[in-house]
N, CA, C and O atoms as CSV, one atom per row, in Angstrom:
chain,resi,resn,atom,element,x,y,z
A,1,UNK,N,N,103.404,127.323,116.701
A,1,UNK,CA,C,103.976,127.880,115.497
A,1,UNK,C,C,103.208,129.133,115.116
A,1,UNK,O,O,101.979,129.150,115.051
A,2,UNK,N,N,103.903,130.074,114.892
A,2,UNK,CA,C,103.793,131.554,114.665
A,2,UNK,C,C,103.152,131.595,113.372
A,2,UNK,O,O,103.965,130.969,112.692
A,3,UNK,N,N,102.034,131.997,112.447
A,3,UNK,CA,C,101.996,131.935,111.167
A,3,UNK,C,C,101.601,133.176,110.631
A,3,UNK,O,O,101.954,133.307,109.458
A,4,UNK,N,N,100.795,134.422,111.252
A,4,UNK,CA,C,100.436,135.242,110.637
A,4,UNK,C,C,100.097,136.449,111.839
A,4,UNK,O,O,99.801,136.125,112.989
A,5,UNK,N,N,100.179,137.758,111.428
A,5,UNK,CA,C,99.385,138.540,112.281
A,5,UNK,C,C,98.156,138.600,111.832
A,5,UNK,O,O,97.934,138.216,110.684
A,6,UNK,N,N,97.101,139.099,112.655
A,6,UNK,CA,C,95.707,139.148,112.280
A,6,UNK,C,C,94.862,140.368,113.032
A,6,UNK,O,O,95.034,140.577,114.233
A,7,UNK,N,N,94.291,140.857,112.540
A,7,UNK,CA,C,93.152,141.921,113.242
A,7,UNK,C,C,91.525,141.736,112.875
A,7,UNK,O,O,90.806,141.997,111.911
A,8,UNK,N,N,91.401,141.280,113.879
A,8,UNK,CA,C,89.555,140.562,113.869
A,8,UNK,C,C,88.655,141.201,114.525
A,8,UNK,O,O,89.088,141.978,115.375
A,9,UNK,N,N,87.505,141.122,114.401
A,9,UNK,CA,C,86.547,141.236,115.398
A,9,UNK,C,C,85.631,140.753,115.412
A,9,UNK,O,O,85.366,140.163,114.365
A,10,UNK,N,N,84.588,140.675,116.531
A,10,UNK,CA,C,83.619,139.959,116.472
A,10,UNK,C,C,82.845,139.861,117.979
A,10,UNK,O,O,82.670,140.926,118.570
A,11,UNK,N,N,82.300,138.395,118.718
A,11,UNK,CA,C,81.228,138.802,120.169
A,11,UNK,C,C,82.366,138.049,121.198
A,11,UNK,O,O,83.069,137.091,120.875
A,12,UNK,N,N,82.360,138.583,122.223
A,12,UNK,CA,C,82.785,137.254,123.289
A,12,UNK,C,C,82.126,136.677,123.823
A,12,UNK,O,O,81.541,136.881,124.887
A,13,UNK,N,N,82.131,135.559,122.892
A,13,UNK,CA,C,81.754,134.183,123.441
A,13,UNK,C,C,81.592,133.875,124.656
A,13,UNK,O,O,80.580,134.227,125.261
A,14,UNK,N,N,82.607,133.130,125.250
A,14,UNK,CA,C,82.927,133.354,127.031
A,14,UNK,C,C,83.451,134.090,127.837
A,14,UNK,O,O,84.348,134.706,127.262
A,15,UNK,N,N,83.383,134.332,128.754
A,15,UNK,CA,C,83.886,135.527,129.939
A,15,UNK,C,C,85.442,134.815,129.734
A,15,UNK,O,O,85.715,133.655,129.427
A,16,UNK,N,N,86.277,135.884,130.004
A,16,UNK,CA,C,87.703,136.097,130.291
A,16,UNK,C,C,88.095,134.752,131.409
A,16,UNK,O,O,87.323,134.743,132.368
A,17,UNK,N,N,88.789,134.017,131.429
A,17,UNK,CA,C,88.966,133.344,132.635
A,17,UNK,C,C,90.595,133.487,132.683
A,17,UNK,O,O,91.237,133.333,131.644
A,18,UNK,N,N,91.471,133.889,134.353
A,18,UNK,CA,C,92.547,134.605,134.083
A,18,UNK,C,C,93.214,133.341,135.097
A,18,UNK,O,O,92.584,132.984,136.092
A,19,UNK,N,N,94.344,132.804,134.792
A,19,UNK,CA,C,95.327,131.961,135.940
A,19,UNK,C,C,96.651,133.048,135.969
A,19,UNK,O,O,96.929,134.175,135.559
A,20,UNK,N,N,97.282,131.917,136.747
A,20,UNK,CA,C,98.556,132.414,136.554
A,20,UNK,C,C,100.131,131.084,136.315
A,20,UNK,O,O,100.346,129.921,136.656
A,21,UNK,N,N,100.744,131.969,135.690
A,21,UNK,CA,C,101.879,130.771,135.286
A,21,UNK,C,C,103.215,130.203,136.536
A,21,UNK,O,O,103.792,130.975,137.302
A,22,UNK,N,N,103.415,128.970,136.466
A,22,UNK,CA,C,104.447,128.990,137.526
A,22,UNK,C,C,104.979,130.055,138.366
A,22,UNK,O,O,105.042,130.186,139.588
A,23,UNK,N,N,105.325,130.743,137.434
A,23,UNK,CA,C,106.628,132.439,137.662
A,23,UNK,C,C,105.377,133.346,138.569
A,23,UNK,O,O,105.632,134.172,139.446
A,24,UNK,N,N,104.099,132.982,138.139
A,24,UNK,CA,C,103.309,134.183,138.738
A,24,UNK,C,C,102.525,135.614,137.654
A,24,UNK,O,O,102.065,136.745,137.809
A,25,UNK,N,N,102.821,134.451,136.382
A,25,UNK,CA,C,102.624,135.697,135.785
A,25,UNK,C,C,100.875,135.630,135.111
A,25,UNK,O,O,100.396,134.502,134.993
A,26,UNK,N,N,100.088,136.731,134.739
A,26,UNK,CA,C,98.723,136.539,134.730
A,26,UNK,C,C,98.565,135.986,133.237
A,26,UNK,O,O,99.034,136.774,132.415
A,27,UNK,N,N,98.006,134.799,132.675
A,27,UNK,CA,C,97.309,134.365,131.286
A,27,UNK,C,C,95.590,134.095,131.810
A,27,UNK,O,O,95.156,133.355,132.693
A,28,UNK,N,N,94.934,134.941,130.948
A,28,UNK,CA,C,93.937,135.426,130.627
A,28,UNK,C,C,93.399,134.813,129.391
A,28,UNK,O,O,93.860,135.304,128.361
A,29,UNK,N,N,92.569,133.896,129.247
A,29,UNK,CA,C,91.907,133.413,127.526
A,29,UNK,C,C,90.821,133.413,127.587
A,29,UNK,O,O,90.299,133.124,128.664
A,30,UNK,N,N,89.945,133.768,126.347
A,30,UNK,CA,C,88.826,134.004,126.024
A,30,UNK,C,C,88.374,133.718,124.622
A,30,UNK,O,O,88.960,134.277,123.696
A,31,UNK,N,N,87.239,132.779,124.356
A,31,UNK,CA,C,86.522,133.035,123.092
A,31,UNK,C,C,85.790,134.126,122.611
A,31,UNK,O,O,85.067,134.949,123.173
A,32,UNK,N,N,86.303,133.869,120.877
A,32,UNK,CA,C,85.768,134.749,120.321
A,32,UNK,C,C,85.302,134.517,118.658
A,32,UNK,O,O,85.827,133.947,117.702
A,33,UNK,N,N,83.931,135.338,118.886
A,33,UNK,CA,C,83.060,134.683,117.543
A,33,UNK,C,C,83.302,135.487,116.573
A,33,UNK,O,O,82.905,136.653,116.563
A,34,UNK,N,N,83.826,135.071,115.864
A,34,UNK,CA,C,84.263,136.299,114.401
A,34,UNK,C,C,82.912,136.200,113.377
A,34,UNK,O,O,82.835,137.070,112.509
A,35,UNK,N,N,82.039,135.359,113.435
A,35,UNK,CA,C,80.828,135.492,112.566
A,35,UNK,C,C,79.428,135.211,113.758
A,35,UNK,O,O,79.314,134.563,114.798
A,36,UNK,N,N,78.817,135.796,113.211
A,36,UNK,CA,C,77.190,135.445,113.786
A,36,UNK,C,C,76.815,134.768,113.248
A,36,UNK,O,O,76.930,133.680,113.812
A,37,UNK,N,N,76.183,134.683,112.016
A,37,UNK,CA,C,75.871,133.474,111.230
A,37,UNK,C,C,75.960,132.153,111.648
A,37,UNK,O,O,75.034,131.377,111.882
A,38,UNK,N,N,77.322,131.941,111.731
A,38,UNK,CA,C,77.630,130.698,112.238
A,38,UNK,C,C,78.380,130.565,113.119
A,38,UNK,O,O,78.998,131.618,112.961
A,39,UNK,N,N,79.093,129.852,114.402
A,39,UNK,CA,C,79.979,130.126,114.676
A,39,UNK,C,C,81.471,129.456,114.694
A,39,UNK,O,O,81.749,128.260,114.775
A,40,UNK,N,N,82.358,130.595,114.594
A,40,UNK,CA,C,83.862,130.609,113.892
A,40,UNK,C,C,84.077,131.373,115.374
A,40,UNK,O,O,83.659,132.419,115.872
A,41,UNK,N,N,84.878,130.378,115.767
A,41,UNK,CA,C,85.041,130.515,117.450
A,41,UNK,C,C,86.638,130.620,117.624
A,41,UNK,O,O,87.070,129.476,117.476
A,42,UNK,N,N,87.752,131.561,117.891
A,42,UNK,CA,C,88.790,131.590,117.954
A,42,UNK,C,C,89.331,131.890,119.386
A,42,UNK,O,O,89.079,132.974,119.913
A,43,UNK,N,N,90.165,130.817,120.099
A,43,UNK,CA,C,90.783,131.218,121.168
A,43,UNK,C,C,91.494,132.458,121.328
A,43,UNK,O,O,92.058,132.813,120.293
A,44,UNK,N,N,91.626,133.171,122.249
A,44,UNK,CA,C,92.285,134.000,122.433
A,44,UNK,C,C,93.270,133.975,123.682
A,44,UNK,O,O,92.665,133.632,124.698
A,45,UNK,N,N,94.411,134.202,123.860
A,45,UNK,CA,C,95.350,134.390,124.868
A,45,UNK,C,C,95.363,135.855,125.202
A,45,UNK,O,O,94.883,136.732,124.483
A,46,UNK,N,N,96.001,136.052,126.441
A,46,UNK,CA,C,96.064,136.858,126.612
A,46,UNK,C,C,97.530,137.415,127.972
A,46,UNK,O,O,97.100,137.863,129.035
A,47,UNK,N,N,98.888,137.341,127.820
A,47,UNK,CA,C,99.576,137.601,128.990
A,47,UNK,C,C,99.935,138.982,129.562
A,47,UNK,O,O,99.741,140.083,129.046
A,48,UNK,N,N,100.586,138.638,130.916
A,48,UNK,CA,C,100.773,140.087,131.774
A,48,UNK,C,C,99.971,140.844,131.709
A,48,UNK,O,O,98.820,140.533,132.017
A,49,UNK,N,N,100.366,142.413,131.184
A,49,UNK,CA,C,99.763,142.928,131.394
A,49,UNK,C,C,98.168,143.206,130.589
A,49,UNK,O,O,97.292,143.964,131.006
A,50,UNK,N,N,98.111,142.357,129.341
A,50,UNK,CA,C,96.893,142.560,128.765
A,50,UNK,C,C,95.840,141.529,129.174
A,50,UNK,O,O,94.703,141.455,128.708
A,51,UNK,N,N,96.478,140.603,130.280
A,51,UNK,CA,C,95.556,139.338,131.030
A,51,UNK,C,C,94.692,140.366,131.706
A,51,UNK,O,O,93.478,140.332,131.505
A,52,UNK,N,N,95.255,141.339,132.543
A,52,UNK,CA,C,94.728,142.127,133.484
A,52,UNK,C,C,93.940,143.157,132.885
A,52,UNK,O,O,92.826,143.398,133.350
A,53,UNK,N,N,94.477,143.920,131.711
A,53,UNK,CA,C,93.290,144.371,130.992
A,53,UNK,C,C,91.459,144.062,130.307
A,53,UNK,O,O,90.424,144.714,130.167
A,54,UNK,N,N,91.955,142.668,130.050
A,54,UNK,CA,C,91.365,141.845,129.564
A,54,UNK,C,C,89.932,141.227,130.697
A,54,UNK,O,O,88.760,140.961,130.431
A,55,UNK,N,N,90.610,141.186,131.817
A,55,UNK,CA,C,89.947,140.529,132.809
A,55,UNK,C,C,89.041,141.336,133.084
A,55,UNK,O,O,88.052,140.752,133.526
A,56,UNK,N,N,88.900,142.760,133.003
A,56,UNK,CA,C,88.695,144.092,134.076
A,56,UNK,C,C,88.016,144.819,132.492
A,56,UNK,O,O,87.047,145.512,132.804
A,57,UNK,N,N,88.216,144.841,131.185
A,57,UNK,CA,C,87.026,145.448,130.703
A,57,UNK,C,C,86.949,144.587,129.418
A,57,UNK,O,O,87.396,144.797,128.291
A,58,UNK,N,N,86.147,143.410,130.006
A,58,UNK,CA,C,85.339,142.867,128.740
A,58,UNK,C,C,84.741,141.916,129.755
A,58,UNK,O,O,85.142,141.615,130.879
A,59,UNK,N,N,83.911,141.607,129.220
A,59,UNK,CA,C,82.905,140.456,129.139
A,59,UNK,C,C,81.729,139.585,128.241
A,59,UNK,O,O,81.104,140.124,127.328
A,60,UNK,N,N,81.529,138.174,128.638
A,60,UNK,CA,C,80.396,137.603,127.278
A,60,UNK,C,C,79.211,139.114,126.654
A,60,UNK,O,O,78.458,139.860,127.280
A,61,UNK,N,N,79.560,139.012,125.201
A,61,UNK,CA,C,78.292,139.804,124.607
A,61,UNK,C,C,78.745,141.310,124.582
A,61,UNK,O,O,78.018,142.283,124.380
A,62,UNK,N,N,80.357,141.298,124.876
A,62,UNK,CA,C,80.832,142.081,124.252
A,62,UNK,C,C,81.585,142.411,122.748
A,62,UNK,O,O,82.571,141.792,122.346
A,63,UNK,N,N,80.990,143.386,122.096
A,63,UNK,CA,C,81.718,143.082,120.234
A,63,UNK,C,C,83.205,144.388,120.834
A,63,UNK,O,O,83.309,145.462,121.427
A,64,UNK,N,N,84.075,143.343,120.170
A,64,UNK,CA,C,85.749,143.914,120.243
A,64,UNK,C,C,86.298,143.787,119.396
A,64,UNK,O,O,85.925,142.889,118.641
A,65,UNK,N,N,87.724,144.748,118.942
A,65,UNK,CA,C,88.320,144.173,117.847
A,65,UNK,C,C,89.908,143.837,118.326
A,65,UNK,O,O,90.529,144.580,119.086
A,66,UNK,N,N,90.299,142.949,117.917
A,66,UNK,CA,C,91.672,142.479,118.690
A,66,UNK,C,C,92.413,142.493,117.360
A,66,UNK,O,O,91.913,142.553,116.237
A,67,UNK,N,N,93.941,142.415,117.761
A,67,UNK,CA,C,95.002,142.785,117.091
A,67,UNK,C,C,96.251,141.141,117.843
A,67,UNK,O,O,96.287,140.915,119.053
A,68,UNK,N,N,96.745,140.628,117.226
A,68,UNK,CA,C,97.725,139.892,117.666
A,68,UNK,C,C,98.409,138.991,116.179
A,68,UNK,O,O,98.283,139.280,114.989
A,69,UNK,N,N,99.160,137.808,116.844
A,69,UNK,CA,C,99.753,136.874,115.897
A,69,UNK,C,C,98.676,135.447,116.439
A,69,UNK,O,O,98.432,135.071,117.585
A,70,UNK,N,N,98.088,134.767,114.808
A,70,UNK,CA,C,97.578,133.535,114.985
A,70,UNK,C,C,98.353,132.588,115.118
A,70,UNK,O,O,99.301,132.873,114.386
A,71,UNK,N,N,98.604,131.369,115.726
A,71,UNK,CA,C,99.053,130.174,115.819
A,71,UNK,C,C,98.511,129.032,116.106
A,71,UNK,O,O,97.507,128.847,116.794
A,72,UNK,N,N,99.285,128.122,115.488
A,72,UNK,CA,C,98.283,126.801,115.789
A,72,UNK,C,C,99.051,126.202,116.173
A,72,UNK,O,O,100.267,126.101,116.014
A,73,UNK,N,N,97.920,125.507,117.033
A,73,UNK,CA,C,98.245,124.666,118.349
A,73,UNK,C,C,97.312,123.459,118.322
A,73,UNK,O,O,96.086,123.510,118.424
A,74,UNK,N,N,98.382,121.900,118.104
A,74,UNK,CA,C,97.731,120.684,118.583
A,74,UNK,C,C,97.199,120.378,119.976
A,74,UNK,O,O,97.983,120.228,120.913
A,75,UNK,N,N,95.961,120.287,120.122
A,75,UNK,CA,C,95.226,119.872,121.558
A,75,UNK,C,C,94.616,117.951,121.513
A,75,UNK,O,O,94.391,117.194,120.570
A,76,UNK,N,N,94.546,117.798,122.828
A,76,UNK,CA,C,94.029,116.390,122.404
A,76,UNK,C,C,92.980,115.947,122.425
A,76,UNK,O,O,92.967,115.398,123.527
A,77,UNK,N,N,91.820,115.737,121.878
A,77,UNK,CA,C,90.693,115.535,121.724
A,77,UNK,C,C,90.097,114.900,123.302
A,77,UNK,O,O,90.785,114.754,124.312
A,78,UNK,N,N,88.871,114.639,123.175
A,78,UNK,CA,C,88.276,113.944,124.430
A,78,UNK,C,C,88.262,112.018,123.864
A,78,UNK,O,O,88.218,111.004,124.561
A,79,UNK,N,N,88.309,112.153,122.636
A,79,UNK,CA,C,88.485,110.550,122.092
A,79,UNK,C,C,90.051,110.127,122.074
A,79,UNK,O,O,90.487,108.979,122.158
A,80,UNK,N,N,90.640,111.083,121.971
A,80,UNK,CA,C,92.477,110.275,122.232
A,80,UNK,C,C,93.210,111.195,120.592
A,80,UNK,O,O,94.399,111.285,120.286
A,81,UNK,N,N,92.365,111.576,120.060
A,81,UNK,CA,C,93.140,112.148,118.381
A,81,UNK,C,C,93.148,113.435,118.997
A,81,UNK,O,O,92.483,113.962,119.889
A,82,UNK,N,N,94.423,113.911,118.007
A,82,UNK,CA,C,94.619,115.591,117.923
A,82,UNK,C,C,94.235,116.073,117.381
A,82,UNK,O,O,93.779,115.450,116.422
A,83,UNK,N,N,94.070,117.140,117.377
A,83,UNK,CA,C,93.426,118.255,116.726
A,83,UNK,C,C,94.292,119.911,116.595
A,83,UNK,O,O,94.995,120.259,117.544
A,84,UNK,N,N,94.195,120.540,115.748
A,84,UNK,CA,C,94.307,121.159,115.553
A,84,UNK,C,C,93.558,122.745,115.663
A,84,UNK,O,O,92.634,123.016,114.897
A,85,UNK,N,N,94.042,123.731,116.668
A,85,UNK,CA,C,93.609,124.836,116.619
A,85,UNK,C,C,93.995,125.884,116.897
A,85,UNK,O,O,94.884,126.163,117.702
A,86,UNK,N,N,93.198,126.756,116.090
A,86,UNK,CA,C,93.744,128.039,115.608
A,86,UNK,C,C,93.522,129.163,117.440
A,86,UNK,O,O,92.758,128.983,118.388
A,87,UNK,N,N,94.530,130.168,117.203
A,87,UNK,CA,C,94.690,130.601,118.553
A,87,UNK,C,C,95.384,132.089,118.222
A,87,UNK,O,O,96.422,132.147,117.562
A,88,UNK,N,N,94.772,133.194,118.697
A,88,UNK,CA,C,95.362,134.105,118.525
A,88,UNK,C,C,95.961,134.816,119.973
A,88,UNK,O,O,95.319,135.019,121.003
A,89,UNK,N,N,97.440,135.135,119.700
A,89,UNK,CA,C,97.906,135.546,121.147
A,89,UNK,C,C,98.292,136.906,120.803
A,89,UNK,O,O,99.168,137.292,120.029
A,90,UNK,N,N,97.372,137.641,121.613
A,90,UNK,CA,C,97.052,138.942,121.887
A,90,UNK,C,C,98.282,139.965,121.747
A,90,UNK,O,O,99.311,139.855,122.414
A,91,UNK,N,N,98.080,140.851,120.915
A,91,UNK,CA,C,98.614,141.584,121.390
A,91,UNK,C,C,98.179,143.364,121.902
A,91,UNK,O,O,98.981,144.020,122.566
A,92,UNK,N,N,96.957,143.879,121.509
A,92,UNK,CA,C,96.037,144.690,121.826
A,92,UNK,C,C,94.459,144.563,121.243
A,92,UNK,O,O,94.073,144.028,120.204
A,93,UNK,N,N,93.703,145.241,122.278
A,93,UNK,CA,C,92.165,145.095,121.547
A,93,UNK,C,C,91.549,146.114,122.347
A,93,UNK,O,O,91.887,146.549,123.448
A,94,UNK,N,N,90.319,146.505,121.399
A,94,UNK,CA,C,89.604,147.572,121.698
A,94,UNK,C,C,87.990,147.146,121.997
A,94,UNK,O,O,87.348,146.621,121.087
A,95,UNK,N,N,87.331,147.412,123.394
A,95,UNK,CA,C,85.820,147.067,123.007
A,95,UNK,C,C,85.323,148.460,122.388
A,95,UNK,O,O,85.469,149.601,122.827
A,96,UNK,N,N,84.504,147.862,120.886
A,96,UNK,CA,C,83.564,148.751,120.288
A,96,UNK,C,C,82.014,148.944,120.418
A,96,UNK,O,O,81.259,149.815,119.986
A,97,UNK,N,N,81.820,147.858,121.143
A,97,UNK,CA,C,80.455,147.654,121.588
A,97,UNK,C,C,80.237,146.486,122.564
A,97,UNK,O,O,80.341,145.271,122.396
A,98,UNK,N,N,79.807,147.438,123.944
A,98,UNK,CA,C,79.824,146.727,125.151
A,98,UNK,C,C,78.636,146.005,125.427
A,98,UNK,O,O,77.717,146.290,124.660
A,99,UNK,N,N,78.376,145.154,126.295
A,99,UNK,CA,C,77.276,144.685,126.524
A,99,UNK,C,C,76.464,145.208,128.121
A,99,UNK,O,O,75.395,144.950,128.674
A,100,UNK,N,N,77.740,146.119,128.445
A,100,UNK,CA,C,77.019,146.838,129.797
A,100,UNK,C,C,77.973,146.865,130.471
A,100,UNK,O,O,78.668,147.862,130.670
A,101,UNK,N,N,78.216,145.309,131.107
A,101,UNK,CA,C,79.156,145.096,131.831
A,101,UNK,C,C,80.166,145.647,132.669
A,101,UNK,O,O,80.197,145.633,133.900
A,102,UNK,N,N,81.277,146.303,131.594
A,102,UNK,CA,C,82.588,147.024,131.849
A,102,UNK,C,C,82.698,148.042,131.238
A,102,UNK,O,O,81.794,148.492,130.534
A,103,UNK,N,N,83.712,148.533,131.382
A,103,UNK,CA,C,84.324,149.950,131.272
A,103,UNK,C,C,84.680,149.465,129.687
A,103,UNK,O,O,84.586,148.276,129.385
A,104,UNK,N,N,84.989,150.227,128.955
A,104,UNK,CA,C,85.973,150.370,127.118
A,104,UNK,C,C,87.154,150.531,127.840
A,104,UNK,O,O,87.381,150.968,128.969
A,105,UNK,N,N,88.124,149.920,126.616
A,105,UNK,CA,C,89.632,149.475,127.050
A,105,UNK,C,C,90.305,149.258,126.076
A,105,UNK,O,O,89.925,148.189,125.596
A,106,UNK,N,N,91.369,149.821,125.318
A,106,UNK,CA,C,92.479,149.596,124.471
A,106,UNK,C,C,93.640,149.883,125.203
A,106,UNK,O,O,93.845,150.883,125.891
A,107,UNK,N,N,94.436,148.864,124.988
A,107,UNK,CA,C,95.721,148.378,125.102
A,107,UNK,C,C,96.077,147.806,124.806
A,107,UNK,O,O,95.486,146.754,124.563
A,108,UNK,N,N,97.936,148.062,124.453
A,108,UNK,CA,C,98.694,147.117,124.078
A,108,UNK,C,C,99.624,146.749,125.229
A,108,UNK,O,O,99.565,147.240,126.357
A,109,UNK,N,N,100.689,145.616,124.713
A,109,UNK,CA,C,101.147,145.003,126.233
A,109,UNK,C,C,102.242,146.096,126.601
A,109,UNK,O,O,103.188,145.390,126.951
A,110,UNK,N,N,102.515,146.982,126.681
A,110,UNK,CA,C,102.929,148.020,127.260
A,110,UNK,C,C,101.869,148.982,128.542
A,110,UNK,O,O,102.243,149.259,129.682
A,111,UNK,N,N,100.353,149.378,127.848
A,111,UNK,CA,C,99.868,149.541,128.212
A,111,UNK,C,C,99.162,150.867,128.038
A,111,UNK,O,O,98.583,151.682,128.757
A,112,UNK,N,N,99.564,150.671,126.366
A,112,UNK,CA,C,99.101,152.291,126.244
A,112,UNK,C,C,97.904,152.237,125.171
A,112,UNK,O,O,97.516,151.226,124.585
A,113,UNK,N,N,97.355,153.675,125.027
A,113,UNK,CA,C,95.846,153.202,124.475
A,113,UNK,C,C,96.000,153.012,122.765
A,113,UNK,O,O,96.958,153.478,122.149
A,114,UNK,N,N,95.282,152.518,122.348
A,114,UNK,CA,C,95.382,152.001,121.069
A,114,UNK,C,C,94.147,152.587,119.876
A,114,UNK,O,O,92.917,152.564,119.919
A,115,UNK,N,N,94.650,152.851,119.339
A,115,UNK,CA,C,93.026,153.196,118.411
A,115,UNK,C,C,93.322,152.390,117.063
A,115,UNK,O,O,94.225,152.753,116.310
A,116,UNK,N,N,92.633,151.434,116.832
A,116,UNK,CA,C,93.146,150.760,115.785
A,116,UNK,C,C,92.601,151.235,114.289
A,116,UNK,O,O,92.861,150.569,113.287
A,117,UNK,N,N,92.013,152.149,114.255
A,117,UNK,CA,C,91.639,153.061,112.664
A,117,UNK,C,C,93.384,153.784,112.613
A,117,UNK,O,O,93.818,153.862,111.464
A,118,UNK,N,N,93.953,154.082,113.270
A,118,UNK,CA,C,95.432,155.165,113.305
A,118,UNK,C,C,96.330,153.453,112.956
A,118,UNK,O,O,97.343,153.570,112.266
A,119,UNK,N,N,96.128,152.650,113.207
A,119,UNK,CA,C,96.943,151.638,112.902
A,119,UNK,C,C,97.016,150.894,111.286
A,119,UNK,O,O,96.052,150.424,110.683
A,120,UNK,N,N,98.410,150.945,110.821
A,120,UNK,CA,C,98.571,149.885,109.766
A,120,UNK,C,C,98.730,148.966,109.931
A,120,UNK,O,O,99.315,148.500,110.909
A,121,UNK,N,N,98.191,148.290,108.887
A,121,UNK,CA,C,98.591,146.372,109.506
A,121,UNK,C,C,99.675,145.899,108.303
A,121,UNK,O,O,99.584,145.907,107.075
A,122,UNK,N,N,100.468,145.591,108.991
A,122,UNK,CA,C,101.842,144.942,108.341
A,122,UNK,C,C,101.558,144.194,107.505
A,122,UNK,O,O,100.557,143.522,107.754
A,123,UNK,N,N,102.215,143.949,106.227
A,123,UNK,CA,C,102.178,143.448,105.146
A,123,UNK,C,C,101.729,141.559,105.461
A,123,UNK,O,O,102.287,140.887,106.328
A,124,UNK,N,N,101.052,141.235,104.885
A,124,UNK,CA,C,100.909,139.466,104.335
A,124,UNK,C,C,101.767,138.854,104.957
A,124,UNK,O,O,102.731,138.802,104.193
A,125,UNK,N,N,102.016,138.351,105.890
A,125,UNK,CA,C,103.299,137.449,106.232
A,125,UNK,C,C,103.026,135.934,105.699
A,125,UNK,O,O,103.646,135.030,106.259
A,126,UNK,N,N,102.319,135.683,104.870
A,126,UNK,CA,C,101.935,133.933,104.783
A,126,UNK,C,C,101.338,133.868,103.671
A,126,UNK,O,O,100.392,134.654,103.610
A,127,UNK,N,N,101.549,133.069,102.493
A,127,UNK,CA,C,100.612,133.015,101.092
A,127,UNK,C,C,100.581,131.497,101.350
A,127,UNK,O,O,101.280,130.616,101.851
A,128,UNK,N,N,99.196,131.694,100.636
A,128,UNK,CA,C,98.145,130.489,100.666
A,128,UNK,C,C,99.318,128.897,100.282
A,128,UNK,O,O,99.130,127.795,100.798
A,129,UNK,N,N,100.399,129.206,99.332
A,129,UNK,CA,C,101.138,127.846,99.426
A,129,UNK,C,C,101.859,127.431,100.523
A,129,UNK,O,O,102.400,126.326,100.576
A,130,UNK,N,N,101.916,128.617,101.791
A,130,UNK,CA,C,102.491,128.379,103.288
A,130,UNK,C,C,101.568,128.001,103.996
A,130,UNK,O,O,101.993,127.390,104.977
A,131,UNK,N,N,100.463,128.083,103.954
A,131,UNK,CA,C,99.285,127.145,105.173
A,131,UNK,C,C,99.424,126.007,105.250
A,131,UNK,O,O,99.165,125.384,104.220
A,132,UNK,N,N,99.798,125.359,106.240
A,132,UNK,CA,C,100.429,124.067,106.813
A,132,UNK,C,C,99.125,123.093,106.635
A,132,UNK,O,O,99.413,121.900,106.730
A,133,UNK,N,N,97.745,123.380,106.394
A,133,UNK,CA,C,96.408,122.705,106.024
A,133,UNK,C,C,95.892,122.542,105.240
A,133,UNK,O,O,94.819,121.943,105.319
């Protein structure tokens, strides 16, 4: 379920890990820590063509800022209960501070470069009496 767009940033957590879907097509997911302090750890998706972006310039201990729609998604625990979690599926991101690794990279799933200061972010789609929690 679709609930909001969002534009975050923060460290990557874990390295990119990329499969592919029946059809062949590339999904790419990665954590990501939106606080230092503590951590507030948000999945990230990533398909086609921004799997391949994704894969090729970022890595752990890189700070990025991503752009997509959050959704939540029931997973099943390791004890047998569900759970609930939050998941943002990509739709462009920029590294602002690399950790060495890779090359800097903005794109969106088209594939073109992105500067997200030139970007508006679309109005509120969700008030606090619509959060399903």
């Amino acid at each position: 379920m679709s609930i909001a767009k969002a534009v975050l940033s923060g460290t990557v957590y874990r390295n990119p890990e990329k499969r592919f879907t029946g059809n062949n097509i590339p999904v790419t997911t990665f954590t990501l820590n939106i606080d230092e302090k503590e951590q507030s750890l948000i999945r990230v998706i990533a398909r086609g063509n921004n799997a391949d972006s994704v894969e090729q310039s970022i890595s752990k201990g890189d700070r990025i800022a991503i752009e997509g729609r959050l959704q939540i998604t029931a997973v099943q625990a390791e004890n047998g209960t569900e759970k609930k979690v939050i998941e943002l599926d990509l739709s462009s991101f920029e590294v602002i501070g690399s950790s060495g690794h890779k090359e800097n990279a903005a794109q969106n799933a088209n594939g073109e470069i992105v500067k997200f200061a030139e970007k508006e972010m679309d109005e509120v789609l969700i008030g606090e009496e619509e959060i399903p929690f």
